[in-house]
DSSP file (Angstrom, degrees, kcal/mol; ACC not computed):
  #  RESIDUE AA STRUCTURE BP1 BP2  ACC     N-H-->O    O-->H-N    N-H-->O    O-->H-N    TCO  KAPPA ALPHA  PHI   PSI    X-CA   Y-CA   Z-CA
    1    1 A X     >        0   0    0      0, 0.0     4,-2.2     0, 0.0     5,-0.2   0.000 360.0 360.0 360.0 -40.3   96.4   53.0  -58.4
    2    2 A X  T  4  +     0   0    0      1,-0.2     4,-0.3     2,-0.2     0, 0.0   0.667 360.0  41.5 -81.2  -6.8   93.0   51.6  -59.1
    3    3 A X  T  > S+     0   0    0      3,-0.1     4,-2.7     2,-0.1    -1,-0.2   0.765 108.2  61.0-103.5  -8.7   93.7   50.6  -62.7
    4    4 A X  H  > S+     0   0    0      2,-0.2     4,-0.9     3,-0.1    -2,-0.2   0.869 116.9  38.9 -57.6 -39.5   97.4   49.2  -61.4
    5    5 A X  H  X S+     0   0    0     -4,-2.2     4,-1.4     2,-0.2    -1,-0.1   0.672 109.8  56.1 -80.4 -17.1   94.8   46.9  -59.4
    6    6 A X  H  > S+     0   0    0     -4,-0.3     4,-1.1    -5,-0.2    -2,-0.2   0.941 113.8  42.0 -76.9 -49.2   92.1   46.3  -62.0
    7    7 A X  H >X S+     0   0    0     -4,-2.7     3,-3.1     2,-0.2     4,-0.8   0.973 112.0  55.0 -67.4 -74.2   94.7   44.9  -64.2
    8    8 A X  H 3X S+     0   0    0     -4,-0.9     4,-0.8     1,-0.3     3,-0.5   0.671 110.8  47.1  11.6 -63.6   96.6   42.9  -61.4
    9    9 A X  H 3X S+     0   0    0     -4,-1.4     4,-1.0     1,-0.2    -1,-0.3   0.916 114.0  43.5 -74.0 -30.0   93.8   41.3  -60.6
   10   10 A X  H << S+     0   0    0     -3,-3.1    67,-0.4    -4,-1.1    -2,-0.2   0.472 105.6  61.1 -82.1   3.1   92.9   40.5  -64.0
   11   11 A X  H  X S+     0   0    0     -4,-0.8     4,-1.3    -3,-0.5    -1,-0.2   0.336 107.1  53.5-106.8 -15.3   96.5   39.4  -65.0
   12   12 A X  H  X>S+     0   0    0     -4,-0.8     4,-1.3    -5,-0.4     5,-0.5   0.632 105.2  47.7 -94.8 -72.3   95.9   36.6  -62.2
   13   13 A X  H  X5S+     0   0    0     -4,-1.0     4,-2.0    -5,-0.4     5,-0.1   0.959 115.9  48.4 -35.7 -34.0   92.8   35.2  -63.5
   14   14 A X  H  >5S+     0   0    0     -5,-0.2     4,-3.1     2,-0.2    -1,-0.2   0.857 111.6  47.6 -73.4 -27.9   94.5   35.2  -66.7
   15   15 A X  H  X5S+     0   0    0     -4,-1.3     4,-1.0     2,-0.2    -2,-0.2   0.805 111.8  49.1 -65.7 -48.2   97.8   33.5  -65.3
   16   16 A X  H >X5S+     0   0    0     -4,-1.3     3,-1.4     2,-0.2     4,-0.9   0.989 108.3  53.1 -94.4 -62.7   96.0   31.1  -63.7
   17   17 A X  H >XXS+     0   0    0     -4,-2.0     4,-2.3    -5,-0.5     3,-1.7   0.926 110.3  56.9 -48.7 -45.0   93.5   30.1  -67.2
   18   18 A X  H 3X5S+     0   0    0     -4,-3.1     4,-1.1     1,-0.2    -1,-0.3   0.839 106.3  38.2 -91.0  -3.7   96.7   29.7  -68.9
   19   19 A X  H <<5S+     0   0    0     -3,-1.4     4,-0.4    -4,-1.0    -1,-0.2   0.571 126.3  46.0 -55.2 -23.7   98.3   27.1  -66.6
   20   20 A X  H XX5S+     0   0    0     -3,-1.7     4,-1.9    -4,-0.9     3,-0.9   0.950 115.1  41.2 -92.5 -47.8   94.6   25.6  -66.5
   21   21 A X  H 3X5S+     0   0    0     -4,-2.3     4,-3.3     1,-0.3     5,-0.5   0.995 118.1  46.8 -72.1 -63.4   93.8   25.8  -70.0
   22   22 A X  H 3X<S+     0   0    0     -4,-1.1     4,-1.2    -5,-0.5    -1,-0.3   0.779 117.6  49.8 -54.1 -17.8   97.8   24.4  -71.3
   23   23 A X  H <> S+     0   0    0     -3,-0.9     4,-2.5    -4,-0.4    -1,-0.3   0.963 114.3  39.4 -62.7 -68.1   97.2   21.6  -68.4
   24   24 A X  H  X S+     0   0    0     -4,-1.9     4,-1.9     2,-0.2    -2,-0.2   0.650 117.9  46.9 -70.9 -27.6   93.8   20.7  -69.7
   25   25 A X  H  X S+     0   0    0     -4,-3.3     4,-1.8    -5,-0.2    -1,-0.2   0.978 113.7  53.4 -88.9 -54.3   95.3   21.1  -73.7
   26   26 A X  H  X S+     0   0    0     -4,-1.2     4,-1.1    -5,-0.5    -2,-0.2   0.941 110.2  48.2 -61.8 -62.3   98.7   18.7  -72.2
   27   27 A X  H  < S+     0   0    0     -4,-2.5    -1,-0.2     2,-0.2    -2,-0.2   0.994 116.1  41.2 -41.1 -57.2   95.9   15.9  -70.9
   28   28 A X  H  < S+     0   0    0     -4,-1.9    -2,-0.3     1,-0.2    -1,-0.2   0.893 132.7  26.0 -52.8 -45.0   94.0   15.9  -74.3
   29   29 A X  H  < S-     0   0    0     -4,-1.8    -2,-0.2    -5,-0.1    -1,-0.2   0.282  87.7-144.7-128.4 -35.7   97.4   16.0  -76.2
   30   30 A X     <  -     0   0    0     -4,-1.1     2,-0.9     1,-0.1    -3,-0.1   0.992  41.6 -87.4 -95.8 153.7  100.1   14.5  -74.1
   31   31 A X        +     0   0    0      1,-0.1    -1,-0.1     2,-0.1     4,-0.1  -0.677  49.9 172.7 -74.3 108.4  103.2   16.5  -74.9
   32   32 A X        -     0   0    0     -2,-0.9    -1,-0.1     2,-0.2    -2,-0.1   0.918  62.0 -73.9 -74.7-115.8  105.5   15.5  -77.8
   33   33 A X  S    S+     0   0    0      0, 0.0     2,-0.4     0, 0.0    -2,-0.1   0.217 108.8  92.5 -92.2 -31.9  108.2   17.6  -78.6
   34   34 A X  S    S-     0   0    0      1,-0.1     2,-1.6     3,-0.0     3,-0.3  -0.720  80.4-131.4 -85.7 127.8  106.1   20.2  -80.2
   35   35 A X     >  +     0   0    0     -2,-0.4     4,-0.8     1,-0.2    -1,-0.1  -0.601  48.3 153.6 -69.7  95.2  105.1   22.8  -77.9
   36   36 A X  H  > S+     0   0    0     -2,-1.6     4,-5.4     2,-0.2     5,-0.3   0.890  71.2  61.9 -95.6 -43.6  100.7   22.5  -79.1
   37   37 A X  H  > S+     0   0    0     -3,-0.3     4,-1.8     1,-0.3    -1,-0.1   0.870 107.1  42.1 -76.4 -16.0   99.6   23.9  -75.4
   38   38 A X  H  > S+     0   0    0      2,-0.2     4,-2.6     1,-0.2    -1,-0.3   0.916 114.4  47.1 -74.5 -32.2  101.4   27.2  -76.0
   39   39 A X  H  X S+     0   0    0     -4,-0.8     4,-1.6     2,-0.2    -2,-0.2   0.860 109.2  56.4 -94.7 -15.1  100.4   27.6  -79.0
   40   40 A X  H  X>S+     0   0    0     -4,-5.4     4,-1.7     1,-0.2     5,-0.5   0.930 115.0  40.2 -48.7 -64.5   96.6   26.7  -78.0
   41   41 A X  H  <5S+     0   0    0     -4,-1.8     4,-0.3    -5,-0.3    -2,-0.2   0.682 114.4  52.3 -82.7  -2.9   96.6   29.3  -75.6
   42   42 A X  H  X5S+     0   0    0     -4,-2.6     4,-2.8     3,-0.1    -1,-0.2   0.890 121.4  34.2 -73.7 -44.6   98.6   31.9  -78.0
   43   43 A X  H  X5S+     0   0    0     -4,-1.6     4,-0.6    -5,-0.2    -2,-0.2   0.658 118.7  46.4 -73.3  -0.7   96.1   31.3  -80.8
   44   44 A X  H  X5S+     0   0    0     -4,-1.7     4,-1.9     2,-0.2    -1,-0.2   0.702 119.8  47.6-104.5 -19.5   92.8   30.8  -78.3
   45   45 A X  H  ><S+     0   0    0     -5,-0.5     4,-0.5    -4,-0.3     5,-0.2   0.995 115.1  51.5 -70.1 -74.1   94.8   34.9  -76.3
   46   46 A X  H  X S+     0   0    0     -4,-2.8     4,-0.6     2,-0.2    -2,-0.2   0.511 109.8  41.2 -61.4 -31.7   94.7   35.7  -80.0
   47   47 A X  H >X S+     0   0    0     -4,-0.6     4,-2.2     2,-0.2     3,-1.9   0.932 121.1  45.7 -51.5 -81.1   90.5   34.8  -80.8
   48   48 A X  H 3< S+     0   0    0     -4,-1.9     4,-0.4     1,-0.3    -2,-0.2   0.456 107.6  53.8 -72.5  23.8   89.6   36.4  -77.8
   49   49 A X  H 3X S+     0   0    0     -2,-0.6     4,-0.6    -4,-0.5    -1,-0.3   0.544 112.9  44.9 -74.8 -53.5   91.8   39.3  -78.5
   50   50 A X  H <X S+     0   0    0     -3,-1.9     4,-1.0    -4,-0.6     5,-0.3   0.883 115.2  54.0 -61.8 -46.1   90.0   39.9  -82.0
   51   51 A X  H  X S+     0   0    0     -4,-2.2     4,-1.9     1,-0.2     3,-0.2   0.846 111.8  32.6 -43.4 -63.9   87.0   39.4  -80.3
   52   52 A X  H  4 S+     0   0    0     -4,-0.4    -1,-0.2    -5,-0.2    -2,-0.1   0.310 116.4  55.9 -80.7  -9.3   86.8   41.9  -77.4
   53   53 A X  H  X S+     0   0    0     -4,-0.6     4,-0.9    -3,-0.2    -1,-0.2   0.446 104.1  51.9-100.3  -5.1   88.8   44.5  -79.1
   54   54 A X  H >X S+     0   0    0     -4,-1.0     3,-1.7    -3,-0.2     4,-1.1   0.839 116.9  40.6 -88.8 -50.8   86.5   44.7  -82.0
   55   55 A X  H 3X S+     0   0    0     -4,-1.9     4,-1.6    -5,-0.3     6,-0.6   0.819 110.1  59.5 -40.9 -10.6   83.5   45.1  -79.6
   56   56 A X  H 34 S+     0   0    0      2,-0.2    -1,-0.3     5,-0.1     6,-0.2   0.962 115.7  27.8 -88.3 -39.2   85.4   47.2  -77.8
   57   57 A X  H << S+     0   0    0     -3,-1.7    -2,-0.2    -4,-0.9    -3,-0.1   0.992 125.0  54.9 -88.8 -51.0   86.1   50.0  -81.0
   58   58 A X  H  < S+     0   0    0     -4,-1.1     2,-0.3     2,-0.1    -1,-0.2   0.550 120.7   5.4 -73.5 -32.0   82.7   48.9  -82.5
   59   59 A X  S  < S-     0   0    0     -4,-1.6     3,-0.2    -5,-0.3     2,-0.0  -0.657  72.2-114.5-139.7-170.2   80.2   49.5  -79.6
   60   60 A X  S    S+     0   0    0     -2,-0.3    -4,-0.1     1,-0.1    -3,-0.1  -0.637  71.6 129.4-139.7  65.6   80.6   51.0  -76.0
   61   61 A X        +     0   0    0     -6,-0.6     2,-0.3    -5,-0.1    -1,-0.1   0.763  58.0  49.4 -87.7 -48.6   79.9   48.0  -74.7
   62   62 A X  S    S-     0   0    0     -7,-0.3    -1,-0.1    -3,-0.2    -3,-0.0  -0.781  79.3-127.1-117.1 166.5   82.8   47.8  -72.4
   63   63 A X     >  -     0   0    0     -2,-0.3     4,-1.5     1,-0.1    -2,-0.1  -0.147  33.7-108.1 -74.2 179.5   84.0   50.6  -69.9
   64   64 A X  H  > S+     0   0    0      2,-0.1     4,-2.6     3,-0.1     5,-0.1   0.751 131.6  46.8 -52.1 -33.0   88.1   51.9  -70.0
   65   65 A X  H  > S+     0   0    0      2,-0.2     4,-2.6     3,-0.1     5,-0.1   0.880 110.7  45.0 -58.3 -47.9   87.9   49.7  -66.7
   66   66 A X  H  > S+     0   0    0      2,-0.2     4,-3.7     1,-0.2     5,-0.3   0.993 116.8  45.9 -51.3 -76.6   86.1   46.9  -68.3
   67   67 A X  H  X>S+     0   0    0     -4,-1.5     5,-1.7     2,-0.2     4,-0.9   0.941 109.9  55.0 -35.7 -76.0   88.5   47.2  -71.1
   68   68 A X  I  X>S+     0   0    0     -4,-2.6     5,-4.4     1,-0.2     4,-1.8   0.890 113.6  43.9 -22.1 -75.8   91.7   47.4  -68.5
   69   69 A X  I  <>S+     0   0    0     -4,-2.6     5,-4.1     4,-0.2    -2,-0.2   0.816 120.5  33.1 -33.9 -54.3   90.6   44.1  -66.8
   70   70 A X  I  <>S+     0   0    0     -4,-3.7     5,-2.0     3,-0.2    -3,-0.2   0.923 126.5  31.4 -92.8 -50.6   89.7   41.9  -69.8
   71   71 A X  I  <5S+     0   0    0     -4,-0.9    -3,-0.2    -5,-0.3    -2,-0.2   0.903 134.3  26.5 -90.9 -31.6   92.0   42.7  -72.6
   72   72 A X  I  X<S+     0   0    0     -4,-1.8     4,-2.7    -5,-1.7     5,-0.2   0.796 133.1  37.2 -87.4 -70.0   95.6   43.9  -70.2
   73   73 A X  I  ><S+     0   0    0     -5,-4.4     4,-1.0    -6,-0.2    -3,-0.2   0.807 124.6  27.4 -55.0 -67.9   94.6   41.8  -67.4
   74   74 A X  I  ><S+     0   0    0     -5,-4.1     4,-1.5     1,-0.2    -1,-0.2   0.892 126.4  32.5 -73.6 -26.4   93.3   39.0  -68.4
   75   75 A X  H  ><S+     0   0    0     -5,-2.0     4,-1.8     2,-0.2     7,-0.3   0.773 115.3  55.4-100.4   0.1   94.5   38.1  -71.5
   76   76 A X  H  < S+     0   0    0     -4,-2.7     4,-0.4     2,-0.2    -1,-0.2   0.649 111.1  48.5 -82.4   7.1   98.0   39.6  -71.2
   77   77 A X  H  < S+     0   0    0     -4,-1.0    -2,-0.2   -67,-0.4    -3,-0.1   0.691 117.7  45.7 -91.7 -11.4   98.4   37.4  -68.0
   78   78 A X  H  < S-     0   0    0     -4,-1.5    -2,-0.2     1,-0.2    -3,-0.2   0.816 137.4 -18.0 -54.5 -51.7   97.2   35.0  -70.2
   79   79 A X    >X  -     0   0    0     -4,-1.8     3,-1.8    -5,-0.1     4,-0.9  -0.439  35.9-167.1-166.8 109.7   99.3   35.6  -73.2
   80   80 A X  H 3> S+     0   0    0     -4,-0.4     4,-1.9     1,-0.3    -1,-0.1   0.689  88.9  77.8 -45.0 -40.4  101.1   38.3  -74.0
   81   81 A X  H 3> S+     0   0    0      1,-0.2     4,-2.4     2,-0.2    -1,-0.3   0.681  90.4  68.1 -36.2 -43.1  101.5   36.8  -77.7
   82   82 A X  H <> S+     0   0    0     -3,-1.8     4,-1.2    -7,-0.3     5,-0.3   0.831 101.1  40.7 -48.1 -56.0   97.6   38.3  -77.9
   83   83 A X  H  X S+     0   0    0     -4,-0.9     4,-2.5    -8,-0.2     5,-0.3   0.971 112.2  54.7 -74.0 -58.3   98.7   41.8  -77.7
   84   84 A X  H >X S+     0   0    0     -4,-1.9     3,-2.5     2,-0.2     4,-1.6   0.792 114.0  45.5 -22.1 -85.7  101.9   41.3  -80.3
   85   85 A X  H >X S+     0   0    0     -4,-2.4     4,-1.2     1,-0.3     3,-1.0   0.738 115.1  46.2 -45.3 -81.5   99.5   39.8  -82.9
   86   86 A X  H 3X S+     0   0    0     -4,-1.2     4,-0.5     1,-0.3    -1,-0.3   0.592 110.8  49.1 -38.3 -25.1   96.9   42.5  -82.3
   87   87 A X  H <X S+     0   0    0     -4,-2.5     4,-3.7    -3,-2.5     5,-0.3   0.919 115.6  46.2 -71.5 -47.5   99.3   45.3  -82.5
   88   88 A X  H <X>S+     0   0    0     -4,-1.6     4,-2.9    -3,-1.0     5,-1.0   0.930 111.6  52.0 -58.4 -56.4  100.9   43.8  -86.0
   89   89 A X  H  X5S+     0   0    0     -4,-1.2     4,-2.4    -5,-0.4    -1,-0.2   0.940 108.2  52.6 -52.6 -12.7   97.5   43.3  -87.1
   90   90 A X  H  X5S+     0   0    0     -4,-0.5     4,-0.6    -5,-0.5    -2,-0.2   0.922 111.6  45.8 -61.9 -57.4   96.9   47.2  -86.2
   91   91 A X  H  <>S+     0   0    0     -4,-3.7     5,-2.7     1,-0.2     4,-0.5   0.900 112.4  46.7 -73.5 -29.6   99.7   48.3  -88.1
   92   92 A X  H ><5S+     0   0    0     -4,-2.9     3,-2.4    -5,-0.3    -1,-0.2   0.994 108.5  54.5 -64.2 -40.2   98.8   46.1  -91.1
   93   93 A X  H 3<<S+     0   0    0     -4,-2.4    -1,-0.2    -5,-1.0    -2,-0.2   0.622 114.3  54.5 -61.7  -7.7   94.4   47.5  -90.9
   94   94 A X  T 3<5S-     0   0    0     -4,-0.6    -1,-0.3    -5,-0.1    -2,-0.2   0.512 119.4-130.5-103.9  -1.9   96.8   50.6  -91.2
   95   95 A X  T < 5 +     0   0    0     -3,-2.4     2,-0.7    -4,-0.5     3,-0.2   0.879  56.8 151.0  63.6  38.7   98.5   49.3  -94.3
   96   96 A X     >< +     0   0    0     -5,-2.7     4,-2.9     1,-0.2    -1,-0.1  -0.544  12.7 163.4-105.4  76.3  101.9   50.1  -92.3
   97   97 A X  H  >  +     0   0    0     -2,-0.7     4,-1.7     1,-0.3     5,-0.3   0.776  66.9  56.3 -76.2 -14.5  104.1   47.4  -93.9
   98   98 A X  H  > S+     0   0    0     -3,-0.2     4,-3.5     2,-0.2    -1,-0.3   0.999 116.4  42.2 -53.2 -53.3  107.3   48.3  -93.1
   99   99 A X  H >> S+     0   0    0      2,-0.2     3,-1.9     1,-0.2     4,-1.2   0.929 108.7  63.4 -36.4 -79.7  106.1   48.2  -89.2
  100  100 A X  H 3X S+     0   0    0     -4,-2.9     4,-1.9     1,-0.3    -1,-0.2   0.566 111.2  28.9 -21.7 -69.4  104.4   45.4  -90.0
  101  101 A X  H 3X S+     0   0    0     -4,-1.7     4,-3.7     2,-0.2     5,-0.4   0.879 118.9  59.6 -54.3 -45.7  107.3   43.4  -90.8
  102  102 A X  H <X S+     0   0    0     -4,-3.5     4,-4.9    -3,-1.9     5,-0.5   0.993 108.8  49.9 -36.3 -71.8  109.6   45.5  -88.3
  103  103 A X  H  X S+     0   0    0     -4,-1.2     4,-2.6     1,-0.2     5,-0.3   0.963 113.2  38.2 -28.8 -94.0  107.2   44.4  -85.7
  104  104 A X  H  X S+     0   0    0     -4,-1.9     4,-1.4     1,-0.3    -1,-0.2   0.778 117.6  51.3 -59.9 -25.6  107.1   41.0  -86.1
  105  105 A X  H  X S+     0   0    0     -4,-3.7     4,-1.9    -5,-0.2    -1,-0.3   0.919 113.4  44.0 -65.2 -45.8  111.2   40.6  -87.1
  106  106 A X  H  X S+     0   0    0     -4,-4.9     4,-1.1    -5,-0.4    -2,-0.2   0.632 109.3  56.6 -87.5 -16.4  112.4   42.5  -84.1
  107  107 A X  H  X S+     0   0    0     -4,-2.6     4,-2.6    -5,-0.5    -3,-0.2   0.966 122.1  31.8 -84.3 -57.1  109.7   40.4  -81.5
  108  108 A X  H  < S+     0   0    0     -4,-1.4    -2,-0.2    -5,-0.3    -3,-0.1   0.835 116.5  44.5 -33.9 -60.6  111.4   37.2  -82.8
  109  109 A X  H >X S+     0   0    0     -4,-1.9     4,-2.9     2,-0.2     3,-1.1   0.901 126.5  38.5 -66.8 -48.8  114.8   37.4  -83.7
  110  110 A X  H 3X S+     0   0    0     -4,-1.1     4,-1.2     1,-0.4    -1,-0.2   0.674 103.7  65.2-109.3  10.5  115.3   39.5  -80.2
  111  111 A X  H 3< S+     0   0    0     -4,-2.6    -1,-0.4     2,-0.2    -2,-0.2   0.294 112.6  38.3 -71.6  11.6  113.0   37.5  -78.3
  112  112 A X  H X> S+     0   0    0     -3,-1.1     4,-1.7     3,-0.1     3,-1.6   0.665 110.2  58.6 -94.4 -43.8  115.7   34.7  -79.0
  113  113 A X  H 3X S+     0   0    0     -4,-2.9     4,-1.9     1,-0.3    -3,-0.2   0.845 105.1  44.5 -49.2 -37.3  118.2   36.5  -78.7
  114  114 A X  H 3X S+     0   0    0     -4,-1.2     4,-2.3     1,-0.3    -1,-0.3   0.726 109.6  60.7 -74.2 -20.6  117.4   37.5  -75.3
  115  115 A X  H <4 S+     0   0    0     -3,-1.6     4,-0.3     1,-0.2    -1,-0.3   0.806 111.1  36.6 -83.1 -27.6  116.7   34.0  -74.5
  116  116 A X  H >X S+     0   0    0     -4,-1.7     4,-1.5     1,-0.2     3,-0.9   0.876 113.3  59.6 -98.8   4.0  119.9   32.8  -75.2
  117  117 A X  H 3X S+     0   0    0     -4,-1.9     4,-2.8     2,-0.3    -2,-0.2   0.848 111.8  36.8 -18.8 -67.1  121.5   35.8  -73.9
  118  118 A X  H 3< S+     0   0    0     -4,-2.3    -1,-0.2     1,-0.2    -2,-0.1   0.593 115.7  59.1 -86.9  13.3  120.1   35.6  -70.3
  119  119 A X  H <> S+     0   0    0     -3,-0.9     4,-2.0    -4,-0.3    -2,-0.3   0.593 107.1  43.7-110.3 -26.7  120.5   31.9  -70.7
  120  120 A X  H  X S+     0   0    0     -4,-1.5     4,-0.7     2,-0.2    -2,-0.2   0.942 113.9  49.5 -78.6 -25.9  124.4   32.3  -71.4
  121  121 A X  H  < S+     0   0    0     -4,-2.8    -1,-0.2     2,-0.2     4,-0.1   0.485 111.2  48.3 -91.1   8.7  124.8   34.6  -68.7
  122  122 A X  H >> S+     0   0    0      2,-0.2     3,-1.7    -5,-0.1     4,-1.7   0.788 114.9  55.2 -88.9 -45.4  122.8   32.2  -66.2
  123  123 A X  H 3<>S+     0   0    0     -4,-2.0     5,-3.5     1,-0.3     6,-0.3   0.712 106.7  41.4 -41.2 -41.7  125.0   30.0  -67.7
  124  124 A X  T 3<5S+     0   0    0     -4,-0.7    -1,-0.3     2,-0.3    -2,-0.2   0.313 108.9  58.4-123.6 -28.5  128.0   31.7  -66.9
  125  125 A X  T <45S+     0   0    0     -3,-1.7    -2,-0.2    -4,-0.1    -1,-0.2   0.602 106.8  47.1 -79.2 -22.5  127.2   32.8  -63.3
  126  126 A X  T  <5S-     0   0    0     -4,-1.7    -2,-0.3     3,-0.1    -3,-0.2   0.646 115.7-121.8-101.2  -8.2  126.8   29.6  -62.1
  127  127 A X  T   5S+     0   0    0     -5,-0.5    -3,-0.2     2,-0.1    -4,-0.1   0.750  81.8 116.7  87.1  27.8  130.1   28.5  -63.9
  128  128 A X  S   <S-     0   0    0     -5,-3.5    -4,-0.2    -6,-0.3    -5,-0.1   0.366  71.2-139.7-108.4  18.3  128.8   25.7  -66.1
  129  129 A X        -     0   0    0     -6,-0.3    -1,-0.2    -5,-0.1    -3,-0.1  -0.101  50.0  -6.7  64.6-160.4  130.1   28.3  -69.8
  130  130 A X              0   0    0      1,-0.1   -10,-0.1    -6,-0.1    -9,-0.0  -0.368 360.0 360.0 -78.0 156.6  128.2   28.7  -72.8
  131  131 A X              0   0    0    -15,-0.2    -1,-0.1    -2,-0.0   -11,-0.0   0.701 360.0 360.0 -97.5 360.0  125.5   27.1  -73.7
């Protein structure tokens, strides 16, 4: 229960920096077509992802608690994107390219899929067909 709450809390501090940070990125930037404040706050989840997980194997700097909080809580309520790339980049420092590529085809292709998948079947409940 107390690392279901360590992360929790640390998936709201992250939730909340990435509404602040993509707000703040949306000011500088105004928004075009291109989505730039997601991908600020996937590539800035991805930095501080490299960052805290090499200190993390390098030293015993941070506790498993520590660890819990800052890399699942806050940055996967921050960006989830963070852990994908670190996990590919895992498989790759493990020279496991088939993964590698597995990995990174099957989080695209059926993260679309799924999107238009639950978007045809919102579609499709409310009675407005495909989309």
């Amino acid at each position: 229960m107390r690392d279901l709450l360590l992360v929790g809390m640390g998936g709201f501090v992250g939730s909340v920096a990435r509404y602040a940070f993509g707000a703040w990125v949306t000011q500088l930037v105004p928004a075009g077509r291109f989505p730039l404040a997601t991908l600020a706050v996937n590539t800035l989840g991805c930095l501080a992802i490299g960052v805290f997980s090499s200190i993390a194997e390098q030293s015993s700097a941070f506790s498993l608690h520590t660890r819990l909080v800052v890399i699942t809580g806050v940055l996967g309520g921050f960006t989830t994107f963070s852990a994908f790339a670190y996990e590919s980049y895992f498989l790759a420092r493990e020279q496991a390219w088939a993964f590698v590529a597995l990995n990174i085809a099957a989080h695209v292709l059926l993260g679309l899929a799924m999107v238009w998948l639950g978007h045809a079947a919102a579609s499709q409940l409310i009675g407005r067909g495909t989309p």
